[in-house]
N, C-alpha and C positions, 0 to 999 in steps of 0.2 A: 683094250682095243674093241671097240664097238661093230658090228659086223665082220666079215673077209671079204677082201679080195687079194687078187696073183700082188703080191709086192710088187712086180716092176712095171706091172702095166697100169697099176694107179700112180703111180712116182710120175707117169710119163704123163700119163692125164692131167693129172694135177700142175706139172711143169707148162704142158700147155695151156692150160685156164689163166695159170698167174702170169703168164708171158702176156699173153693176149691183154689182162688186168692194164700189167703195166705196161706193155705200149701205150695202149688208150690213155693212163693216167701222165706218162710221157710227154703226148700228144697234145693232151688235153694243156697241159703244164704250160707249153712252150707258146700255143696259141694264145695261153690265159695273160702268158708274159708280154704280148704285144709283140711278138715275132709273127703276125699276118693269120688270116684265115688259109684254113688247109680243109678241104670236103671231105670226111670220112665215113666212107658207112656205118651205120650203128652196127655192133656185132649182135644185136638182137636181128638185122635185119637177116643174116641166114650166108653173109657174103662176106669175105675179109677184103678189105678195101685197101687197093695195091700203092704202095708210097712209092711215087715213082723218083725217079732221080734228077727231074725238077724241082721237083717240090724238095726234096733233102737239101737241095742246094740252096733253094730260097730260105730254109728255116736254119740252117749252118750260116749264112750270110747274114740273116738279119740276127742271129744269136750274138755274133763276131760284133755288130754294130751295137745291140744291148749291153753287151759285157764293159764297156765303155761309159761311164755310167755321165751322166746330164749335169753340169755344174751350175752354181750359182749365173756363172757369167757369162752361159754358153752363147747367147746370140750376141751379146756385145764383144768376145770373142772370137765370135765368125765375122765380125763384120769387120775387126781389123785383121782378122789373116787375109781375108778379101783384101782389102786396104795394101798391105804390104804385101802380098802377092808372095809364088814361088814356094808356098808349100802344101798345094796341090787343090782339088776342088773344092770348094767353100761352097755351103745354100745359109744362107744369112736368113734363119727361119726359129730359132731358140732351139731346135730339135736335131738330139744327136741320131748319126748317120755314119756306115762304117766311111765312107770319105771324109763326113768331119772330122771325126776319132784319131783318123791316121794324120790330118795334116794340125789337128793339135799338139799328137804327139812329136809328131815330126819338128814342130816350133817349140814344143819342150825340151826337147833334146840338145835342138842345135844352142837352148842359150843356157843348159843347166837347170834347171828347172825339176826337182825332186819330191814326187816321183813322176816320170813320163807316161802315165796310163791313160791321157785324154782328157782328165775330168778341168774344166773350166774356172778354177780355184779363183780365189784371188793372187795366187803369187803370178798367174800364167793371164789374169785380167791385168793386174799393174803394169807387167814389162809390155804388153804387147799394145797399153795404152800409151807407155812411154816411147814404143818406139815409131809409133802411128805418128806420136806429135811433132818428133822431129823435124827439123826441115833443115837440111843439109847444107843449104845459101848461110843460112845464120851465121857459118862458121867466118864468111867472109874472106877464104882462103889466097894466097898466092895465083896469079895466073898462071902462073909458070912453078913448074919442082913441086916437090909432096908435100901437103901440110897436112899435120895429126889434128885433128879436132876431137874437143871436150867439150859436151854438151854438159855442163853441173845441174840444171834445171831440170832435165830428164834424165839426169844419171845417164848418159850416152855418150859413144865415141865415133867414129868411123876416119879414114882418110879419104884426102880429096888428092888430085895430081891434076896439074896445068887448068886448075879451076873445076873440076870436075869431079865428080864420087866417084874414087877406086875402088872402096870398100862398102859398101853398108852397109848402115848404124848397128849396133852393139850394147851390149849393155854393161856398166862402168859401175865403181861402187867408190865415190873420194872422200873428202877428208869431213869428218862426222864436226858437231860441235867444237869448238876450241882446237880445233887441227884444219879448220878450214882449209879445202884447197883454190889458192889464187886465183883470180881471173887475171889474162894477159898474153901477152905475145911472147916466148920464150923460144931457146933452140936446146937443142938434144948436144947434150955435153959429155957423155959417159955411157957406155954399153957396154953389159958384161951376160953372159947367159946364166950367171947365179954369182948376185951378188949377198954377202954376209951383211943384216943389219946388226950393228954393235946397241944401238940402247932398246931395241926390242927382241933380240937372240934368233933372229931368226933368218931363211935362207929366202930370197925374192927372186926367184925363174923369172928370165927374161928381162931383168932389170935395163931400162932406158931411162936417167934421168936428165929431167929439162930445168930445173929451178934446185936453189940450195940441195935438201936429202930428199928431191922428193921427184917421183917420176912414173912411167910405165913399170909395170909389172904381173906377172899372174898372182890371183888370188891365192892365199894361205887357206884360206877361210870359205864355208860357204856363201856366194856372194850375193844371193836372194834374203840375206836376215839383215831387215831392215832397219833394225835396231842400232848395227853396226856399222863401224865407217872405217875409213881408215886413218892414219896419222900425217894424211896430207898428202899420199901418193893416189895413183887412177891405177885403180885394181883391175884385174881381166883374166874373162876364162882362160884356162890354158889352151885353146886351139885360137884365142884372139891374142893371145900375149906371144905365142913362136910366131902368129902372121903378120904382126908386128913389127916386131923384132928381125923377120926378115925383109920389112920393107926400107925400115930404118937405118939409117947412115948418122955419125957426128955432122953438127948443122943443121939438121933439116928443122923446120918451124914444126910449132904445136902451139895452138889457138884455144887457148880455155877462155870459157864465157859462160854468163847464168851464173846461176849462184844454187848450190843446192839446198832443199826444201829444211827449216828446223837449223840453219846456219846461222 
């Protein structure tokens, strides 16, 4: 030990120097990150310069919007949540924002989308350009009573009633290569809240079928891998396949058209 001093009034001293260090290196960090200019006195200047509790709020707010990180697809992804509207402020600028962050996540959520942290991938660019392209007329519904439509071309679904969107569009996963799912006018023949498939073993929540074995139902499977299809039914998350399902009666028409991409 190299000179004396009292042990606890150098512990105290020193606790102060390195506090002071790192706030500044803190400080320093946060501004260096692009969380905004913040004025602080040099601690050379003889003065501690007081963080007021505006400034904590601006640098906690724009950290919240950093922490969200900028994706590939981020301004063509603002431009269709703008587009489809209802998941809150959009600025159609390439540059994330904690209002962009939140109404990306928000649009990740509601259609499955993993993981929900904001970032502008391509899974959360694909759906939101497939559901931008929709156009809900195409389906050419009943004027009258409910009709399901299948978009196959953009992997989409929604219901219409007495000509009209009851539902907006969704996103759908049908029948891959060699399991094609038809295009045509069909009616809902069969409802069951879990039906048994016998030649693939497995249980289908919310089963509605409209043609031969093939029909509504929620996905088994994650339904963003694109790779997959399914055996000729229209897969659906589970909060689209109960909302379905409770809209659904035996009879009612479903209108599949388009043809899906790689068929």
């Amino acid at each position: 030990m190299c000179g004396h001093q009292h042990p606890w009034g150098g512990i105290r001293l020193a606790t102060r120097r390195v506090s002071a260090r790192l706030t500044g290196a803190v400080l320093a960090a946060l501004v260096g990150g692009g969380l905004g200019a913040v004025a602080l006195t040099p601690a050379s200047a003889g003065a501690a310069a007081p963080v007021t509790a505006a400034v904590t709020t601006s640098v906690v707010t724009k950290a919240a919007a950093a922490s969200c990180a900028t994706g590939k697809y981020q301004k063509k992804v603002e431009g269709y949540l703008k587009q489809l509207g209802g998941y809150g402020t959009v600025t159609v600028d390439g540059k994330q924002s904690t209002a962009d962050c939140a109404a990306i996540v928000k649009f990740q959520k509601r259609f499955g989308i993993q993981p929900a942290k904001g970032l502008a991938g391509p899974t959360t660019y694909d759906v939101a350009k497939r559901l931008a392209a929709t156009k809900t007329s195409a389906c050419k519904p009943k004027k009258k009573g409910i009709t399901f439509c299948v978009d196959l071309t953009n992997q989409t679904t929604w219901v219409m009633k007495n000509g009209k969107p009851h539902t907006k569009p969704t996103v759908t996963r049908t029948g891959y290569a060699g399991y094609r799912t038809p295009a045509g006018t069909f009616s809902i023949n069969k409802r069951t809240k879990k039906e048994w498939s016998d030649p693939y073993e497995v249980w289908l929540p919310y089963w509605q079928r409209f043609i031969g074995g093939r029909g509504f139902h929620q996905t088994t499977t994650y339904i963003h891998d694109k790779w997959r299809g399914s055996h000729g039914c229209v897969n659906l998350l589970q909060s689209d396949a109960k909302l379905y399902y409770g809209i659904g009666k035996i009879g009612m028409t479903v209108k599949v058209f388009g043809r899906r991409p790689g068929t």
